[in-house]
N, C-alpha and C positions, 0 to 999 in steps of 0.2 A: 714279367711284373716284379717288382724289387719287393721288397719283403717287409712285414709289418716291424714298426719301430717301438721298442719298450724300453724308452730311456725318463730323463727328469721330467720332458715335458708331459710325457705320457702319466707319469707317476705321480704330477702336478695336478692333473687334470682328473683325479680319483681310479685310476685304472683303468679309464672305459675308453672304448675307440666305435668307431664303425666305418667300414669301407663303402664310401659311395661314390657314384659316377656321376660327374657335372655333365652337361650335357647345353648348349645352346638351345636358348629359347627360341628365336629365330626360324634354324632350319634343322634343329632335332639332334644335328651331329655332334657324337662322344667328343666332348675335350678333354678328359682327364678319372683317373681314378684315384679319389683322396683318401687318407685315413684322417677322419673326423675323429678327434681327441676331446673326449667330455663330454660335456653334455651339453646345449644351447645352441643358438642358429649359428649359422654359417656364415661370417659376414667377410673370412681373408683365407687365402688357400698359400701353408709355409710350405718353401718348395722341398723341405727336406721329410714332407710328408705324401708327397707325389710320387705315387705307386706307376702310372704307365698313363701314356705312352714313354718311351725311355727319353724321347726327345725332350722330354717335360723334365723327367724325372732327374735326368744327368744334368739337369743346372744347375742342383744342388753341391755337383762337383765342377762345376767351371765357374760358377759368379762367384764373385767375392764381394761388390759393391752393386747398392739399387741403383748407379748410373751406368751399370752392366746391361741390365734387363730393357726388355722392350716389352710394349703392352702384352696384353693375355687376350688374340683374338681368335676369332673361329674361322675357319675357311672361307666363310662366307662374309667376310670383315667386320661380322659386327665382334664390338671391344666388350671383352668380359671381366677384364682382371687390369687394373694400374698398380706398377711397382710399389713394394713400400718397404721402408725399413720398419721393424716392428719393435717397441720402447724393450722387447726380451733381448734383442739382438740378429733375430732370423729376419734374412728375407721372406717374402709376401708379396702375392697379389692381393690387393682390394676389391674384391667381387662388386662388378656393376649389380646395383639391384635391378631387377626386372630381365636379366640378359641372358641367365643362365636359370638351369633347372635341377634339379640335383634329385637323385634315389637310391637305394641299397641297391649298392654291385650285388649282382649273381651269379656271376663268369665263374671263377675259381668257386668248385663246392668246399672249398677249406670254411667252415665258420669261423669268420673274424672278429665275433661279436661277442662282448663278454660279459 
C-alpha cells in the first residue's frame, strides 16, 4: 500500500484525511483504498490519492491525459468511476452514485486519522 500524502492539496483541505475502502455496491468486492482529504462527501476519487491495489494506484504514474483512462469498474462490470479531468489539474474518477459503498479502512493498524 503506497503511503499517505501531505502535500498542497492535503494542506488545502485543513490538514485532515481519512483512509477508506470503496467497495461495490453490487457484489461487496474491494475496489480500492482512498485517502479522503477534508471533510465532505465523496463525490471523485484523484488517482494520486489511491493507496492500493498498486494496479489503481500506479496510474497516477502512467496517465498523463483523461483520454488515457478507461471507466472505474468492478469485476463484476458494474461502472463505478467516469474519467474526469478536475478544474485543480488532477485526474479523477466521478463516482457513480448509488454503485459503490465506502467505510474506514482497518487493514493497516497505522492510525491515519487526524
Amino acid at each position: 500500500m503506497r503511503e499517505i500524502k501531505k502535500d498542497k492539496f492535503w494542506r488545502d483541505r485543513g490538514s485532515v484525511h481519512i483512509v477508506i475502502e470503496i467497495a461495490c455496491n453490487n457484489c461487496n468486492c474491494s475496489i480500492m483504498i482512498y485517502q479522503k482529504d477534508g471533510r465532505g462527501n465523496l463525490h471523485r476519487v484523484y488517482l494520486n490519492r489511491i493507496l492500493a491495489p498498486e494496479s489503481l494506484a500506479s496510474l497516477q504514474d502512467k496517465i498523463a491525459s483523461v483520454k488515457q483512462l478507461h471507466l472505474l469498474k468492478c469485476e463484476c462490470g458494474r461502472m463505478i468511476g467516469i474519467p474526469m479531468h478536475h478544474w485543480e489539474g488532477r485526474l479523477a474518477f466521478r463516482l457513480v452514485h448509488g454503485a459503490y459503498q465506502k467505510h474506514r479502512y482497518k487493514g493497516e493498524s497505522n492510525d491515519h486519522s487526524h
